[in-house]
C-alpha positions as CSV (number, residue, x, y, z in Angstrom):
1,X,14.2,6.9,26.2
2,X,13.1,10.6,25.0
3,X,11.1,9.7,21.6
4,X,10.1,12.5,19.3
5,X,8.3,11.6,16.3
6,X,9.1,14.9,14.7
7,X,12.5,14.0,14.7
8,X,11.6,11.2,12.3
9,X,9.9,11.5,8.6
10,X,6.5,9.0,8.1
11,X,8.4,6.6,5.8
12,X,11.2,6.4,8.7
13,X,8.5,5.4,11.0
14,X,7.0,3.2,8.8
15,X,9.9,1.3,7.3
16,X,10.9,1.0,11.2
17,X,7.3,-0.4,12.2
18,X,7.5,-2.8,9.3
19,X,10.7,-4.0,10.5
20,X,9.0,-4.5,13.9
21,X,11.3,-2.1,15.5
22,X,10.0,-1.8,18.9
23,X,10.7,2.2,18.9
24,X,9.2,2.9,15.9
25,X,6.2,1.1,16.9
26,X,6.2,3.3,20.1
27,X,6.7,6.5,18.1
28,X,4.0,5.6,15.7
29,X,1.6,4.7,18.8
30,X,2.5,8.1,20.4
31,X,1.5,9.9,17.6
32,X,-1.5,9.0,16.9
33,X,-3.0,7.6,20.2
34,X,-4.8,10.8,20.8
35,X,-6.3,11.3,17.4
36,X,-7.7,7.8,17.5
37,X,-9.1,7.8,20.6
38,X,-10.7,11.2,20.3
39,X,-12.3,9.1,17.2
40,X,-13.2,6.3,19.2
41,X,-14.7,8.2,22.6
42,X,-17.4,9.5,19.6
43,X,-18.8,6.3,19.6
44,X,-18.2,4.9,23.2
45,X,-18.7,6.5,26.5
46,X,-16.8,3.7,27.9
47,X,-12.6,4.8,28.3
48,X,-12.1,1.2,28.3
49,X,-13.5,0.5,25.6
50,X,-12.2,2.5,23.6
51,X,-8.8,1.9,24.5
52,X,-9.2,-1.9,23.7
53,X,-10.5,-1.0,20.2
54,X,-7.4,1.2,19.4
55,X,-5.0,-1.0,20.5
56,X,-6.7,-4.1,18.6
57,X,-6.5,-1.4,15.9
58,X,-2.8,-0.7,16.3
59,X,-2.3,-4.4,16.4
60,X,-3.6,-4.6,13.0
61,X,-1.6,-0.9,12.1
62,X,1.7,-2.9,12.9
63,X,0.5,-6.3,11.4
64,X,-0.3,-4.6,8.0
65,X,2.0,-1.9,7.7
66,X,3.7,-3.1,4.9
67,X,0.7,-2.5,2.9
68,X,0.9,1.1,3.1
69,X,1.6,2.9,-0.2
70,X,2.0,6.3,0.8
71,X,-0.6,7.1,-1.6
72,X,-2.4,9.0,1.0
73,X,-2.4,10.1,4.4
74,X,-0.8,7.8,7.2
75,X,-3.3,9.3,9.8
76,X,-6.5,9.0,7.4
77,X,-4.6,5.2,6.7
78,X,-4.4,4.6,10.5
79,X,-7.9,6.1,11.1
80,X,-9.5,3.7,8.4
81,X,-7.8,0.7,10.5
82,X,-8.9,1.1,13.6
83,X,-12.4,2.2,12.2
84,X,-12.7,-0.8,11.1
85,X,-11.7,-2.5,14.7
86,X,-14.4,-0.5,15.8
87,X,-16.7,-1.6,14.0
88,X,-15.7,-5.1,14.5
89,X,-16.1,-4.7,18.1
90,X,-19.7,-2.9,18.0
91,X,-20.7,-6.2,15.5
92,X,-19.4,-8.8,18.2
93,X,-20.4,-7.1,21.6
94,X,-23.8,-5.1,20.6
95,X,-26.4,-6.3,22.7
96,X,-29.0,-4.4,20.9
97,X,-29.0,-4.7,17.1
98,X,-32.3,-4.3,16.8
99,X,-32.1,-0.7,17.6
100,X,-34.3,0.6,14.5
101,X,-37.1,-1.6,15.6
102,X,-39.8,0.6,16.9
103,X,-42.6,-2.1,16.4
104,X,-43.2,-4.9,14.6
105,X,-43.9,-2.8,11.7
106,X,-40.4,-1.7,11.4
107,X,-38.7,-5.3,10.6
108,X,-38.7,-5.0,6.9
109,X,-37.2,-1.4,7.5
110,X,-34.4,-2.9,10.0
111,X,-33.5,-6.0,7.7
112,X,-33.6,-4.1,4.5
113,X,-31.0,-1.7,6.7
114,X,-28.7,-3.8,8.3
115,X,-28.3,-6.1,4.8
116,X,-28.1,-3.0,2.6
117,X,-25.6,-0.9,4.4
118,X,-22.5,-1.8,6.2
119,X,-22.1,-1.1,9.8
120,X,-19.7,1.7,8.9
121,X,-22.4,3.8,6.9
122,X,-25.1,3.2,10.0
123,X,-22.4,4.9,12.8
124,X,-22.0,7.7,9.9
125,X,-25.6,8.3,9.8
126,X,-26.0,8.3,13.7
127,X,-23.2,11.0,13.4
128,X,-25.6,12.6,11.9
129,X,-27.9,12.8,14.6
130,X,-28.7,16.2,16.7
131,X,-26.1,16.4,19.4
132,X,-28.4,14.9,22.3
133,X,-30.2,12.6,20.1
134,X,-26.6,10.9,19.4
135,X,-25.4,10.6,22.5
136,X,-28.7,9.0,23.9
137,X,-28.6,6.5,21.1
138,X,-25.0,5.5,21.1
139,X,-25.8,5.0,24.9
140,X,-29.2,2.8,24.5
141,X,-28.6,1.3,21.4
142,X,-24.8,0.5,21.1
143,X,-23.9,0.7,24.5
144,X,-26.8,-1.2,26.3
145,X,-27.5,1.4,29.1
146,X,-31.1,1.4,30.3
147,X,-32.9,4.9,30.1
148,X,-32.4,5.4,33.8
149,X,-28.4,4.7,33.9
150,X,-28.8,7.1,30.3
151,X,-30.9,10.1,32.4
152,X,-28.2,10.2,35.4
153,X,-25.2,10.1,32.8
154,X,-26.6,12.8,31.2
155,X,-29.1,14.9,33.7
156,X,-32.1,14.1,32.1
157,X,-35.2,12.0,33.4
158,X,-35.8,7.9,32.3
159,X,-38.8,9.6,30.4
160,X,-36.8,12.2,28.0
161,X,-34.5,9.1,27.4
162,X,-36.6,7.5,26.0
163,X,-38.3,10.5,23.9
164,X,-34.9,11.1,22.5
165,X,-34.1,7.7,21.5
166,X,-37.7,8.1,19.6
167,X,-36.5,11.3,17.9
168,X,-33.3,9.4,16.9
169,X,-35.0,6.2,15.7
170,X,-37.1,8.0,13.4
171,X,-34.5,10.3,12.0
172,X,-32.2,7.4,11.2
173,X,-35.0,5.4,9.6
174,X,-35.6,8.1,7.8
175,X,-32.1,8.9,6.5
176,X,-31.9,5.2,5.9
177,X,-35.1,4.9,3.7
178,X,-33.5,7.4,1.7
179,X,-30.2,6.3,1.2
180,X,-31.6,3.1,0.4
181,X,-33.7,4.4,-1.7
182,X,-30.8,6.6,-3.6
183,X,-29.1,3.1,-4.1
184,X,-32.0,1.5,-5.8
185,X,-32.4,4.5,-7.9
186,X,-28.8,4.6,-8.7
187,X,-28.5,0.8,-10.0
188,X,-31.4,0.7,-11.4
């Protein structure tokens, strides 16, 4: 069956979805596969991965679909949903939360962080991150390779690894000290 969701407007698909029409659901999942998994490959080296989080997240799309209003984008709607199945995911299967924790002098720094801001605002800040600085930390901290599995991925030796995961560690803690800080200064 050719399927073209051009042929369709959004609030065809979406009244079709929220009949559970199996085509619409299709169409729907066509159209914005490759957006959300572009989305989802920033935060997961791991294909697989990343296909398990969008289709938990198109689960949810087509379990909740109803609830959509219109009163934005679909796309930034969809996006937000599966966000937040990514999210989910990284707070079940994360191996390493302690990622912030350079010594023991860190904890208050880590606790205060991971109580104070949701897990969606610490992926934003690692987004943040210089380019290789990112991509060692998603790998270390989120994705529980070891610095030698991170140096052949990405043609570096174990020891600039780990001197990149420093770098990264202390950016974030500082962008986090000053966000926290912003929200104390804001409520109080």
């Amino acid at each position: 069956m050719a399927q073209n969701p051009q042929q369709h407007t959004e609030k065809e698909i979406v009244a079709g979805c929220a009949a559970n029409s199996r085509y619409y659901q299709e169409l729907l999942y066509r159209k914005y596969f490759p957006v959300m998994l572009r989305m989802c490959m920033r935060y997961t080296e791991d294909r697989d991965v990343a296909l398990e989080i969008i289709n938990n997240g198109f689960l949810r799309v087509f379990q909740k679909i109803d609830t959509f209003t219109f009163s934005g984008s679909l796309e930034g709607w969809i996006r937000r949903v599966v966000f937040h199945c990514l999210s989910d995911y990284f707070r079940q299967n994360t191996r390493k939360i302690d990622f912030l924790e350079l010594d023991g002098r860190d904890a208050p720094t880590r606790t205060s962080a991971l109580t104070d801001l949701y897990l969606e605002d610490l992926l934003s800040l690692v987004e943040r991150l210089p380019d290789v600085s990112q991509r060692v930390f998603r790998l270390y901290a989120i994705e529980g390779y070891t610095h030698a599995e991170i140096g052949e991925m990405l043609s570096m030796s174990e020891g600039t690894s780990k001197w990149y995961l420093s770098i990264a560690r202390k950016e974030l803690k500082e962008m986090i000290n000053r966000q926290l800080n912003n929200q104390r200064n804001y409520a109080g």
